[in-house]
Biopython code that builds the backbone (N, CA, C, O; Angstrom):
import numpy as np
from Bio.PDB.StructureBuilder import StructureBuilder

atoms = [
    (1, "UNK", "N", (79.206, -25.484, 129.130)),
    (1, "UNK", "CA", (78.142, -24.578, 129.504)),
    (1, "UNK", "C", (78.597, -23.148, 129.224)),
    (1, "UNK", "O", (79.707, -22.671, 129.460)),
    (2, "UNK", "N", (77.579, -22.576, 128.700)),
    (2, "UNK", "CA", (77.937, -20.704, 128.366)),
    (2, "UNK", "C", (77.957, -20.011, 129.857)),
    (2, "UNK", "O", (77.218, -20.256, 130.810)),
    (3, "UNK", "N", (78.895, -19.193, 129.770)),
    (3, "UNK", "CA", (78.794, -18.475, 130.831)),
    (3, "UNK", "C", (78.708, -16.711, 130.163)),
    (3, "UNK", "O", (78.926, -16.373, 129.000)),
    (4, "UNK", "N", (78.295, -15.756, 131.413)),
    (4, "UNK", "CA", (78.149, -14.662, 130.850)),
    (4, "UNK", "C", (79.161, -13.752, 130.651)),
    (4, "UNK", "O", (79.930, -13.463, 131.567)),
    (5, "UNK", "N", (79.274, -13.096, 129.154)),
    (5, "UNK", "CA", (80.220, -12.491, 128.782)),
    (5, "UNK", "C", (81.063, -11.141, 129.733)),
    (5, "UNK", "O", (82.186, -10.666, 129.565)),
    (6, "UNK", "N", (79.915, -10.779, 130.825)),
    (6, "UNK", "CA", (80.407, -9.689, 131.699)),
    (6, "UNK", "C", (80.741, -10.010, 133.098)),
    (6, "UNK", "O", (81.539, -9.384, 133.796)),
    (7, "UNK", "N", (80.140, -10.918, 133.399)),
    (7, "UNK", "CA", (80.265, -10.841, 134.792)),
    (7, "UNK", "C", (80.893, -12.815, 134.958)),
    (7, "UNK", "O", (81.612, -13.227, 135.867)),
    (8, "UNK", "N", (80.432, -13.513, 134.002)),
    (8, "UNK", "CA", (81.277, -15.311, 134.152)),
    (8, "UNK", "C", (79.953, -16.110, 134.694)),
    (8, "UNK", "O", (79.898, -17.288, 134.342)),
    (9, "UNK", "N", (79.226, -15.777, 135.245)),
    (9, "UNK", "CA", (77.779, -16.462, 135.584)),
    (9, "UNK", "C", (77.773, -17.310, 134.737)),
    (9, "UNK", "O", (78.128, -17.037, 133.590)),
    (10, "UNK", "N", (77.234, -18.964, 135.214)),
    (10, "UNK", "CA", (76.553, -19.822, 133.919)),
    (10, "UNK", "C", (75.562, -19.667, 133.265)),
    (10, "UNK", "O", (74.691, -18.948, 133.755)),
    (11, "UNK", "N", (75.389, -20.123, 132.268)),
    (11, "UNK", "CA", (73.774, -19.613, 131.589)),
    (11, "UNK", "C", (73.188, -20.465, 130.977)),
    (11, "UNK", "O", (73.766, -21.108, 130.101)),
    (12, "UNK", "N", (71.844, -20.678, 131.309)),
    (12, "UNK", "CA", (70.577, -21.624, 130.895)),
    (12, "UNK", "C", (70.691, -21.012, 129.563)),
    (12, "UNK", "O", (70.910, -19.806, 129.672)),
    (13, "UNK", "N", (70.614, -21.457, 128.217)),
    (13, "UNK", "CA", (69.596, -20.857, 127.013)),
    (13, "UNK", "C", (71.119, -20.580, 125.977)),
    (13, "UNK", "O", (72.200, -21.167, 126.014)),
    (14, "UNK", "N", (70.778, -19.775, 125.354)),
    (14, "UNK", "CA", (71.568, -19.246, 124.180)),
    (14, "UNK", "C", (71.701, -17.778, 124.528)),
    (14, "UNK", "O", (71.922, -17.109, 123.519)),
    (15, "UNK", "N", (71.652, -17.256, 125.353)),
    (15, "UNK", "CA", (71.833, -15.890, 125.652)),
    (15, "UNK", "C", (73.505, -15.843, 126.110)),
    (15, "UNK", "O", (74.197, -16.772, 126.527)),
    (16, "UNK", "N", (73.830, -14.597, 125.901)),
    (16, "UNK", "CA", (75.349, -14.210, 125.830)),
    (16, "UNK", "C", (75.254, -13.549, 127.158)),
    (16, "UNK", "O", (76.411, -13.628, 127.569)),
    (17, "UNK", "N", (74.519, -12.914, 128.114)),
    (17, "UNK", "CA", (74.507, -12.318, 128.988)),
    (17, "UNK", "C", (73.407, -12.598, 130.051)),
    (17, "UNK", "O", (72.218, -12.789, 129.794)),
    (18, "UNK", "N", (73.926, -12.593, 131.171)),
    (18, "UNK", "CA", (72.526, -13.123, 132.401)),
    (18, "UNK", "C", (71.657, -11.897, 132.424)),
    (18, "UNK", "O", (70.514, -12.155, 132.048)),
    (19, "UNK", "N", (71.820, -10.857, 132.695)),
    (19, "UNK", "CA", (70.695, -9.825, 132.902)),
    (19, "UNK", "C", (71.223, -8.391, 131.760)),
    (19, "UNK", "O", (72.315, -7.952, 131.397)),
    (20, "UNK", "N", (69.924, -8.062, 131.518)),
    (20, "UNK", "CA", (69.842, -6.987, 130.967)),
    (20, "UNK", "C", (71.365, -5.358, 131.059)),
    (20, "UNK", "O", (71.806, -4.515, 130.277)),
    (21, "UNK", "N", (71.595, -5.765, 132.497)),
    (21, "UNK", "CA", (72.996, -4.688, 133.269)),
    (21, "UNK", "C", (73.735, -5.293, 132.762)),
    (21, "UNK", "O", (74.500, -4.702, 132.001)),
    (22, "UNK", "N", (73.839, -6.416, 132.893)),
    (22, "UNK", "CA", (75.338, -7.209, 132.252)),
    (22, "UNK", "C", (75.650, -6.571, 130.897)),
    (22, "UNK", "O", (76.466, -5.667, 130.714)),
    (23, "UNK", "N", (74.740, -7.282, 129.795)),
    (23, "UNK", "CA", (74.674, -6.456, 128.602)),
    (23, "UNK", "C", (75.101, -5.104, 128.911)),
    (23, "UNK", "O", (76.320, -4.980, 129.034)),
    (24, "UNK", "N", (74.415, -4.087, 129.064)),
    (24, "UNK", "CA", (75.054, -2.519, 129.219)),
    (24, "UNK", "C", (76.429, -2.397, 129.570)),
    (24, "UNK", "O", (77.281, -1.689, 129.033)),
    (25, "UNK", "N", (76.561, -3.312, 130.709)),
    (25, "UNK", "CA", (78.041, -2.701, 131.216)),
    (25, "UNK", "C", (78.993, -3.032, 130.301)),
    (25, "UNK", "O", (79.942, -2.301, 130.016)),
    (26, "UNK", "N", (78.755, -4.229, 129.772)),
    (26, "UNK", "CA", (79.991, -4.673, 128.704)),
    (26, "UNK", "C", (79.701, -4.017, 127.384)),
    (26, "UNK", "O", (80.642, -4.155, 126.603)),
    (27, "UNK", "N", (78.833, -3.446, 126.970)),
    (27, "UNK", "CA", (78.898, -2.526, 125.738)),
    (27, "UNK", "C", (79.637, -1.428, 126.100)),
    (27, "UNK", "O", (80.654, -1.058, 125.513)),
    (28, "UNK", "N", (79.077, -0.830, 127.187)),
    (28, "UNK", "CA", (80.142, 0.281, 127.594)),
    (28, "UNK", "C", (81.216, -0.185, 127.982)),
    (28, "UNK", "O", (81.999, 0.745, 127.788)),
    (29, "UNK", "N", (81.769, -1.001, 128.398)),
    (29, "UNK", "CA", (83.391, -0.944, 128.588)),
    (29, "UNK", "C", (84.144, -1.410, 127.338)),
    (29, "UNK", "O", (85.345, -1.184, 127.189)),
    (30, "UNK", "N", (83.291, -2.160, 126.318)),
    (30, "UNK", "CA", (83.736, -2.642, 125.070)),
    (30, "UNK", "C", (83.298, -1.336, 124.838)),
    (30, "UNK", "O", (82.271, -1.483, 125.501)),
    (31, "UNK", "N", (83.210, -0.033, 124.402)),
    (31, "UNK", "CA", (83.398, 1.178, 123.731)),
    (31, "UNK", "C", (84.707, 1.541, 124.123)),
    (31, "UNK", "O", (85.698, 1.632, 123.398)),
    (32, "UNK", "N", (84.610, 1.751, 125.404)),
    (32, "UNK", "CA", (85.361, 2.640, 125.926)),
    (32, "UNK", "C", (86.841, 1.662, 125.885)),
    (32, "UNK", "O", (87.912, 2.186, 126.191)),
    (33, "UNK", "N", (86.777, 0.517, 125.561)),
    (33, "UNK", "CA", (88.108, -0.535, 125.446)),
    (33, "UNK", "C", (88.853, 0.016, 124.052)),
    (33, "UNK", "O", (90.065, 0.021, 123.840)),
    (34, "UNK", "N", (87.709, 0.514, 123.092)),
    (34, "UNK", "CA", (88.044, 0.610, 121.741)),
    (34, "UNK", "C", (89.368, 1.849, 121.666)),
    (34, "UNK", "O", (90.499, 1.905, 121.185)),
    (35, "UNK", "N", (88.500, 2.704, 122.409)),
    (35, "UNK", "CA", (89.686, 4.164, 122.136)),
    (35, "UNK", "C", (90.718, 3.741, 123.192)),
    (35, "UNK", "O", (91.803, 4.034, 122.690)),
    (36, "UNK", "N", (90.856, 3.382, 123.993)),
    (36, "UNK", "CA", (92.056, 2.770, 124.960)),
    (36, "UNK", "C", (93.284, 2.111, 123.862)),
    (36, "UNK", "O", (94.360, 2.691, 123.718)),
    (37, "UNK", "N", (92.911, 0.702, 123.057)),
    (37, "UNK", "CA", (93.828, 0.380, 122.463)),
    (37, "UNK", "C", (95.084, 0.309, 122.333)),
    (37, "UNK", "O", (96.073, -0.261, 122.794)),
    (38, "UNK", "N", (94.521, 1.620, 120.987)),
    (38, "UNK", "CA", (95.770, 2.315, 120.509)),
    (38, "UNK", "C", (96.861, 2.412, 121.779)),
    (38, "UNK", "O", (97.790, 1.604, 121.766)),
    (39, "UNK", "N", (96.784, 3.257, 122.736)),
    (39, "UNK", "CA", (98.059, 3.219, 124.343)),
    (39, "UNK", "C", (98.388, 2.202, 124.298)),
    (39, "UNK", "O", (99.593, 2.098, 124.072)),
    (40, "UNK", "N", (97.563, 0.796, 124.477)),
    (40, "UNK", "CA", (98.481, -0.442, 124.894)),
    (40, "UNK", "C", (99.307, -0.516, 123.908)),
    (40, "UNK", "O", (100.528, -0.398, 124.012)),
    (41, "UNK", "N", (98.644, -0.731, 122.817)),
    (41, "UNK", "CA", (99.823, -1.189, 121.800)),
    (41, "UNK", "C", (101.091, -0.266, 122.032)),
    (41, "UNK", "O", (102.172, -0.842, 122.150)),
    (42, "UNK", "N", (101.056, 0.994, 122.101)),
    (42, "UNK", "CA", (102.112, 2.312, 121.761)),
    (42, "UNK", "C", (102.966, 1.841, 123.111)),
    (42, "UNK", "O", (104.181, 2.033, 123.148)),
    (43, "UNK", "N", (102.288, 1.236, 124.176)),
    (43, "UNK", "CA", (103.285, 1.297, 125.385)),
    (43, "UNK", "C", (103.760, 0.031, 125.097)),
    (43, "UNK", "O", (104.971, -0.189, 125.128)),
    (44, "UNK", "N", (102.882, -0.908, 124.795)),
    (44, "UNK", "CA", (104.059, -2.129, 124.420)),
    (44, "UNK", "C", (105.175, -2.536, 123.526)),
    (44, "UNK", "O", (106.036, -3.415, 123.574)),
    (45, "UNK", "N", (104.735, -1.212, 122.366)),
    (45, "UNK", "CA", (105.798, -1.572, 121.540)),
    (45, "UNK", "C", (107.222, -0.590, 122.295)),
    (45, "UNK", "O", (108.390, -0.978, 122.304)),
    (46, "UNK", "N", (106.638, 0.926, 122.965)),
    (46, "UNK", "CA", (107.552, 1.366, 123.677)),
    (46, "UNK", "C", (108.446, 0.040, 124.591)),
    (46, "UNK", "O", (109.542, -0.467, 124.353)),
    (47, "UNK", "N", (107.787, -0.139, 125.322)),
    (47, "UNK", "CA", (108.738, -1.424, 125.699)),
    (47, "UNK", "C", (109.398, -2.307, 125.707)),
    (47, "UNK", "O", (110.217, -2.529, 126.599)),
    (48, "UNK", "N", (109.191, -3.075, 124.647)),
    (48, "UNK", "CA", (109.733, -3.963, 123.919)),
    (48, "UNK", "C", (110.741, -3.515, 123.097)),
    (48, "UNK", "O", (111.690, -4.242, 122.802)),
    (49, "UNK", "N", (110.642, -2.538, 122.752)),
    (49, "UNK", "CA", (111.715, -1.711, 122.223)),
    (49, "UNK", "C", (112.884, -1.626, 123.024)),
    (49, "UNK", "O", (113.945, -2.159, 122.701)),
    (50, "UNK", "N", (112.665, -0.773, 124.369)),
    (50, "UNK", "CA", (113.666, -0.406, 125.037)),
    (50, "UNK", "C", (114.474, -1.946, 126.002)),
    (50, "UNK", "O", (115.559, -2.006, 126.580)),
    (51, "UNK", "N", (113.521, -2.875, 125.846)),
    (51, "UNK", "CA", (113.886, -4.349, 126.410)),
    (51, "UNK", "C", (114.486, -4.495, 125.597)),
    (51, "UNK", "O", (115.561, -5.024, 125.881)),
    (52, "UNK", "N", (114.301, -4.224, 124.377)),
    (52, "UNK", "CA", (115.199, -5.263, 122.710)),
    (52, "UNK", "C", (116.683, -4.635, 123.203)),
    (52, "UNK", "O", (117.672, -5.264, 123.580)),
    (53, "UNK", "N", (116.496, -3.142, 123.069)),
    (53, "UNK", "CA", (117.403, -2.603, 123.138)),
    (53, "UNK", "C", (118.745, -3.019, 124.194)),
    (53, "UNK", "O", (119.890, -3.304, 123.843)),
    (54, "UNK", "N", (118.140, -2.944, 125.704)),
    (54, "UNK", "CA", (118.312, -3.563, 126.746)),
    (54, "UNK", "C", (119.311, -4.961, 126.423)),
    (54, "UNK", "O", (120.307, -5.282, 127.071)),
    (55, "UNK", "N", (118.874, -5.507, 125.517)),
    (55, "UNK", "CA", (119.235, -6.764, 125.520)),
    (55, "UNK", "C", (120.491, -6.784, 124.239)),
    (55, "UNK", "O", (121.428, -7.572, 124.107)),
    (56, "UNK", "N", (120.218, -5.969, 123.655)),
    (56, "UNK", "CA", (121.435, -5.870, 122.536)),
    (56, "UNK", "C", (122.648, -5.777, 122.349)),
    (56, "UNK", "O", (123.522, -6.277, 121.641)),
    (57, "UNK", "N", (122.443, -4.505, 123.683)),
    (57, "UNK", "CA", (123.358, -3.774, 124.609)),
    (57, "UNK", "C", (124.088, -4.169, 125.513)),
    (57, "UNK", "O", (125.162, -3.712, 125.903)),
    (58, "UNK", "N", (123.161, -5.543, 126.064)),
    (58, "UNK", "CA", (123.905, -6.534, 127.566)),
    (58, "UNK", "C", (123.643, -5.097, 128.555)),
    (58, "UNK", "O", (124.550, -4.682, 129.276)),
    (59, "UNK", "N", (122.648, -4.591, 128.504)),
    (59, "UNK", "CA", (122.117, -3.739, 129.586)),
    (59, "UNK", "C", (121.017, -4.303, 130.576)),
    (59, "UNK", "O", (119.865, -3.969, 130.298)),
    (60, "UNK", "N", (121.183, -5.048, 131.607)),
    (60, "UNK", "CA", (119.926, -5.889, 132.250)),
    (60, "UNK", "C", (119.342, -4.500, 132.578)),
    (60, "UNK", "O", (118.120, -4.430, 132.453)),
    (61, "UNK", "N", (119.925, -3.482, 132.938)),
    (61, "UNK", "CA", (119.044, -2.901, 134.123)),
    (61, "UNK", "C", (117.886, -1.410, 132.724)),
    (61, "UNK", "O", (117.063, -0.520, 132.939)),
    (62, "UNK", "N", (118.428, -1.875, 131.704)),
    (62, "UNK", "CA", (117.714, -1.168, 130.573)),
    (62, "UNK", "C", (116.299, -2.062, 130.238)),
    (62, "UNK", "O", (115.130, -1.697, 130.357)),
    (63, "UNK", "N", (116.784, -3.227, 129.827)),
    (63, "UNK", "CA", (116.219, -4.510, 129.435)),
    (63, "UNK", "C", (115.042, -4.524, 131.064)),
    (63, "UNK", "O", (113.851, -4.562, 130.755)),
    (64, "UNK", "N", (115.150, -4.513, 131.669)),
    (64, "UNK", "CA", (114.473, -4.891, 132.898)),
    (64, "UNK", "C", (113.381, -3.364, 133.058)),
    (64, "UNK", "O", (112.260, -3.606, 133.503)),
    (65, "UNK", "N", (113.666, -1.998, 132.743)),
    (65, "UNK", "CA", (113.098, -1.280, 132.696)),
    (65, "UNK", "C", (111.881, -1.612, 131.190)),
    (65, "UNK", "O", (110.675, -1.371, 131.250)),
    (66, "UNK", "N", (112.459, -2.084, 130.194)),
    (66, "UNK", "CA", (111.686, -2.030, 129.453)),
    (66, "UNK", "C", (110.258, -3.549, 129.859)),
    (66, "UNK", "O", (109.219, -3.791, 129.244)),
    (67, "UNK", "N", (110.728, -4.105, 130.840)),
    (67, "UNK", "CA", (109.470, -5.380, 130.671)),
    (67, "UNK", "C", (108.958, -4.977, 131.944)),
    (67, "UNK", "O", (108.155, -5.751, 132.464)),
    (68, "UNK", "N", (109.461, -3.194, 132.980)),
    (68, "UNK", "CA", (108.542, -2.827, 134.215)),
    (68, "UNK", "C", (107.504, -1.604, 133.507)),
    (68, "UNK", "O", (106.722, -0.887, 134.132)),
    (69, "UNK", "N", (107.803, -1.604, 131.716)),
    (69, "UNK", "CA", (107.394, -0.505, 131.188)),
    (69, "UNK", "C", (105.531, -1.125, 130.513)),
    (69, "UNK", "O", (104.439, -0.574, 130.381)),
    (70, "UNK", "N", (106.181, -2.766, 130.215)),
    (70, "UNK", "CA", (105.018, -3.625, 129.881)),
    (70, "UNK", "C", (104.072, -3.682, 130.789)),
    (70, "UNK", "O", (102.892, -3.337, 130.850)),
    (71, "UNK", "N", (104.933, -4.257, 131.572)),
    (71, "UNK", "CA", (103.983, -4.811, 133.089)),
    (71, "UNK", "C", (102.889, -3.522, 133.316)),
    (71, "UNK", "O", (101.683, -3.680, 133.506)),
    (72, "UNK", "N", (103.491, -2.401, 133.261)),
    (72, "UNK", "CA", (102.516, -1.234, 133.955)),
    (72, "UNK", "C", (102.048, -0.964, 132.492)),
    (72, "UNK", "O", (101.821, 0.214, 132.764)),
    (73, "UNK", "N", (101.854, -1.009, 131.735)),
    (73, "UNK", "CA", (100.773, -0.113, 130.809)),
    (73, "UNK", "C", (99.202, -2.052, 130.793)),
    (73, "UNK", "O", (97.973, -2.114, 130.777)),
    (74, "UNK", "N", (100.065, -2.872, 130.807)),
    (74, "UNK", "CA", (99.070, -3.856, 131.155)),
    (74, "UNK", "C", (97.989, -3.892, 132.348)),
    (74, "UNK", "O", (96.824, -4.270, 132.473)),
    (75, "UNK", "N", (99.076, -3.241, 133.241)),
    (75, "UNK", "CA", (98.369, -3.260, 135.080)),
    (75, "UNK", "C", (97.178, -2.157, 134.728)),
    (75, "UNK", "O", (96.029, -2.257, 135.159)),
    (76, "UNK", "N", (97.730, -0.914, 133.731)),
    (76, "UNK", "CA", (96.796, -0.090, 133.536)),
    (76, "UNK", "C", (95.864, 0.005, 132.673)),
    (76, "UNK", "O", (95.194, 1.037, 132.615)),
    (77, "UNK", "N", (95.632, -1.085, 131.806)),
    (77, "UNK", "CA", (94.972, -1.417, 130.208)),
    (77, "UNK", "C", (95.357, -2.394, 130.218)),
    (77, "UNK", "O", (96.459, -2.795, 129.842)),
    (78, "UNK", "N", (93.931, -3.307, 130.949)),
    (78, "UNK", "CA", (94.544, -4.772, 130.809)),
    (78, "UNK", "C", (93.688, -5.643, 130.117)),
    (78, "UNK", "O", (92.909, -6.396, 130.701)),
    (79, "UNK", "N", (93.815, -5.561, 128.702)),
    (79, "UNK", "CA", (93.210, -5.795, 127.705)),
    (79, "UNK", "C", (93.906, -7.552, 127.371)),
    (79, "UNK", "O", (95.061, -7.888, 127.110)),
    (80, "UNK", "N", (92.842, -8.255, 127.498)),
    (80, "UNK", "CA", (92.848, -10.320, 127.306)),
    (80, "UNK", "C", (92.315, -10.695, 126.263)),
    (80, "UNK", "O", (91.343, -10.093, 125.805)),
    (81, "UNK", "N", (92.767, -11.608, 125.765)),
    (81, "UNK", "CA", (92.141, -12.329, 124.870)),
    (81, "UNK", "C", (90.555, -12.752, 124.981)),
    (81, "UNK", "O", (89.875, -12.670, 126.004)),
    (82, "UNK", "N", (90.103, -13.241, 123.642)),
    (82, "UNK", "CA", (88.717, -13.180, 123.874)),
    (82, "UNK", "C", (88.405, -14.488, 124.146)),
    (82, "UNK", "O", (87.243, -14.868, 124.286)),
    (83, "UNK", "N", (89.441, -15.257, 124.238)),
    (83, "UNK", "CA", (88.837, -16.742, 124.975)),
    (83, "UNK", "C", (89.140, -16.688, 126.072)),
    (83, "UNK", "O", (88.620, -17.619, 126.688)),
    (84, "UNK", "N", (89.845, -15.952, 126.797)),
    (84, "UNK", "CA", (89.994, -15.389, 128.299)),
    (84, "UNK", "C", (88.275, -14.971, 128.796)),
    (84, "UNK", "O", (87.292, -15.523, 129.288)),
    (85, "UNK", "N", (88.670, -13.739, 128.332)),
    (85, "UNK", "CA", (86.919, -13.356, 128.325)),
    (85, "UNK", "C", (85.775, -13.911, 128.286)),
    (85, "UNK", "O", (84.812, -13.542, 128.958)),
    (86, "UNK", "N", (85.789, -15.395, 127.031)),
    (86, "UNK", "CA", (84.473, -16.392, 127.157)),
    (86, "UNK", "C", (84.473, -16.864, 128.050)),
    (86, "UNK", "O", (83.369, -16.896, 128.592)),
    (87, "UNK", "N", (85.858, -17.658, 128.949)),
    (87, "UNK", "CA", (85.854, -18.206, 129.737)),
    (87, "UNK", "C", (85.935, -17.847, 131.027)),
    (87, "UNK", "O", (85.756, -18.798, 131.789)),
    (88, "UNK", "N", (86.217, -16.427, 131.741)),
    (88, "UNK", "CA", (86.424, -15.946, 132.593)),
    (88, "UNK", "C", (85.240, -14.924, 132.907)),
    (88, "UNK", "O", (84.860, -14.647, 134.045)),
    (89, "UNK", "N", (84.705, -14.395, 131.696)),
    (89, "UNK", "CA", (83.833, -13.480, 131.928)),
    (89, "UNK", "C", (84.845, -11.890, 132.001)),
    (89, "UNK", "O", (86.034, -11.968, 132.310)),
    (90, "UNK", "N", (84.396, -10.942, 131.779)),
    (90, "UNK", "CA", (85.074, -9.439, 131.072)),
    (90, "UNK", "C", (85.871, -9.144, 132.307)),
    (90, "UNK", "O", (87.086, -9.337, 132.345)),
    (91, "UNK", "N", (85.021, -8.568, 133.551)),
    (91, "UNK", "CA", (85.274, -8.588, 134.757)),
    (91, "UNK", "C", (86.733, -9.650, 135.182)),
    (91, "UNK", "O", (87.945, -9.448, 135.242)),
    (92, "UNK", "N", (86.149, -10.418, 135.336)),
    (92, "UNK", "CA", (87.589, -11.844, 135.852)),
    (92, "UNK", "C", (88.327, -11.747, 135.061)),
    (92, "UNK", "O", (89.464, -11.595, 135.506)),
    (93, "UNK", "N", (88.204, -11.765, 133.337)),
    (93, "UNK", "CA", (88.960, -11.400, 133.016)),
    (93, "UNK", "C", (90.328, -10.000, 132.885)),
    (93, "UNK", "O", (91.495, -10.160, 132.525)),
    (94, "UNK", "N", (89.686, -8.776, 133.291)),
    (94, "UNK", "CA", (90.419, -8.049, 133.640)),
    (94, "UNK", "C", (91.095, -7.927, 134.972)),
    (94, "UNK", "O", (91.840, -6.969, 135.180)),
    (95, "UNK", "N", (90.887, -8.814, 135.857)),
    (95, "UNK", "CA", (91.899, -8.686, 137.193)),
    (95, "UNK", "C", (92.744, -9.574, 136.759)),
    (95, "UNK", "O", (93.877, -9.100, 136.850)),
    (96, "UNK", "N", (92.759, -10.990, 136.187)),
    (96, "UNK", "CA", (93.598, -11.905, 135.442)),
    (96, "UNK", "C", (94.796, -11.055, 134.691)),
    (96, "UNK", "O", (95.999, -11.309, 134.752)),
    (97, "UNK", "N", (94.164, -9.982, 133.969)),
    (97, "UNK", "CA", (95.321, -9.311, 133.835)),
    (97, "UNK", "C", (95.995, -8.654, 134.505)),
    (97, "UNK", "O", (97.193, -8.564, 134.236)),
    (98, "UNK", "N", (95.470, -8.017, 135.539)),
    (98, "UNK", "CA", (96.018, -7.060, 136.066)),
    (98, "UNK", "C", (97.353, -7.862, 137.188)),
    (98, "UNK", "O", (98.507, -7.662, 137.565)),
    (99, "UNK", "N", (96.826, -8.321, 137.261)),
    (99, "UNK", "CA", (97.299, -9.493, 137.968)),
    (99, "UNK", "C", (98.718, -10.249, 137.442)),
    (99, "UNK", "O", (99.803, -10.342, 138.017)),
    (100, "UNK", "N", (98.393, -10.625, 136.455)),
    (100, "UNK", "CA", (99.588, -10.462, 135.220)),
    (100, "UNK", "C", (100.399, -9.881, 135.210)),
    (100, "UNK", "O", (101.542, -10.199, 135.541)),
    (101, "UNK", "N", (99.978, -8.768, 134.783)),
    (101, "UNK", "CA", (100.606, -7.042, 134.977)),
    (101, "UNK", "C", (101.406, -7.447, 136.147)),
    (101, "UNK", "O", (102.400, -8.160, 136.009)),
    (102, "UNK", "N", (101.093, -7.110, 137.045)),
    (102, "UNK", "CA", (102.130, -7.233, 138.306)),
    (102, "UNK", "C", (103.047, -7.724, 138.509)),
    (102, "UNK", "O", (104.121, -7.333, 138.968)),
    (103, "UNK", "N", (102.327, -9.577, 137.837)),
    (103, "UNK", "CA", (104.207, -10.790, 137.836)),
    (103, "UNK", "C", (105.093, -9.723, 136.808)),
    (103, "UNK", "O", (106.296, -9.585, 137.027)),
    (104, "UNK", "N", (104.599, -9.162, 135.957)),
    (104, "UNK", "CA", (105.560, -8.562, 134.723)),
    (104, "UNK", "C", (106.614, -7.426, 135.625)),
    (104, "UNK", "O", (107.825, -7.643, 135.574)),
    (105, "UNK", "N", (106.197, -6.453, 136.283)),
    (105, "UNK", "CA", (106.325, -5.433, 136.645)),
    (105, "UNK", "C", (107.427, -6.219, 137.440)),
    (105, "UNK", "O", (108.506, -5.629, 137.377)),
    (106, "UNK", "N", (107.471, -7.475, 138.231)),
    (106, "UNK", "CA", (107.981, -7.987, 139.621)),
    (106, "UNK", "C", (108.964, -8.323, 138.630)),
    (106, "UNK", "O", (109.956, -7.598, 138.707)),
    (107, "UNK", "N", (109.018, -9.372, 137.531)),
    (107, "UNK", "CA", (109.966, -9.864, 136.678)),
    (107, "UNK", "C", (111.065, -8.578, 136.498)),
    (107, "UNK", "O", (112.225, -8.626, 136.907)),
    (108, "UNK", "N", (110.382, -7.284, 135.720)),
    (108, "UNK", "CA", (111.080, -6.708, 134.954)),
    (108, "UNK", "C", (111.983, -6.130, 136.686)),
    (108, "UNK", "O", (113.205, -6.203, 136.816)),
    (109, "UNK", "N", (111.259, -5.728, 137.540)),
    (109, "UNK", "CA", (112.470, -5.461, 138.695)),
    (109, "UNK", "C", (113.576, -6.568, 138.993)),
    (109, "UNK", "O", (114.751, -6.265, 139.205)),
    (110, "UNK", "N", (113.074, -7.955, 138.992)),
    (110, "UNK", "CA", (113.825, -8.939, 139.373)),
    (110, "UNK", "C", (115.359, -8.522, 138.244)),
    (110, "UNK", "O", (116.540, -8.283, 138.497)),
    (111, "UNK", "N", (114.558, -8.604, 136.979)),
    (111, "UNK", "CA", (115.308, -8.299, 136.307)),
    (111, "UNK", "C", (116.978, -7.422, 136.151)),
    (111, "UNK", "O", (118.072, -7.837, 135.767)),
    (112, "UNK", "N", (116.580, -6.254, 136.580)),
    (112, "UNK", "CA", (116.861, -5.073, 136.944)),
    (112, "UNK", "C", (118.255, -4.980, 137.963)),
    (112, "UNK", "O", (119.199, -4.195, 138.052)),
    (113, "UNK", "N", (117.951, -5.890, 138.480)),
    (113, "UNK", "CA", (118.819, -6.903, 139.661)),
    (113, "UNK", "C", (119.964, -7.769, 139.555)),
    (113, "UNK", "O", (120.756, -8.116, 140.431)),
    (114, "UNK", "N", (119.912, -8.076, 138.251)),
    (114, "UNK", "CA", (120.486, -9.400, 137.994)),
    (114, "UNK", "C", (122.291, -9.046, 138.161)),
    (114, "UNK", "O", (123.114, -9.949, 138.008)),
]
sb = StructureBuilder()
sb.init_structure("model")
sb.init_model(0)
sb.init_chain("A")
sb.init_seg("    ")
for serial, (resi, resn, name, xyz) in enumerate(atoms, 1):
    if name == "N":
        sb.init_residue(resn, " ", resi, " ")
    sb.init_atom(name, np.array(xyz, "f"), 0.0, 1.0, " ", f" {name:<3s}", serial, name[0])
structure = sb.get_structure()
């Protein structure tokens, strides 16, 4: 069964969205997702970087900064896949991440620790 692309509602018909608001809101946050992007990527590759690094080095507590560097640009731009999204709906889908975000953030401290 289709559910709606913004909010996860099921849906009678071939329509992508239950009400008319639904539609709007997810055009506007799919705009405004567009210019966001670019940051995630720049903070993830920042991170992954300084984790690689972290790890090259036998630096946990470098390495552990770089996956509390992921976790938070995710917690803050928490941009999912789009079969997340079919299946979760835009909304659910973005606390799923955020949510995410957090185990990352908890990891990269656990990390940090070791």
């Amino acid at each position: 069964m289709k559910k709606c692309r913004y909010c996860g509602k099921d849906l009678r018909g071939s329509y992508d969205f239950c009400c008319s608001e639904c539609e709007q809101h997810y055009r506007k946050s799919s705009e405004k997702d567009q210019h966001q992007i670019k940051y995630f990527i720049m903070g993830m590759i920042m991170g992954f970087l300084i984790m690689f690094y972290g790890v090259l080095r036998n630096h946990t507590f470098t390495a552990g900064t770089g996956i509390i560097l992921m976790g938070m640009d995710v917690v803050i731009l928490p941009f999912t896949t789009p079969e997340t999204v079919s299946f979760l709906g835009y909304q659910k889908s973005k606390i799923a991440g955020r949510i995410l975000g957090i185990m990352l953030v908890i990891v990269g401290i656990w990390f940090e620790f070791l």
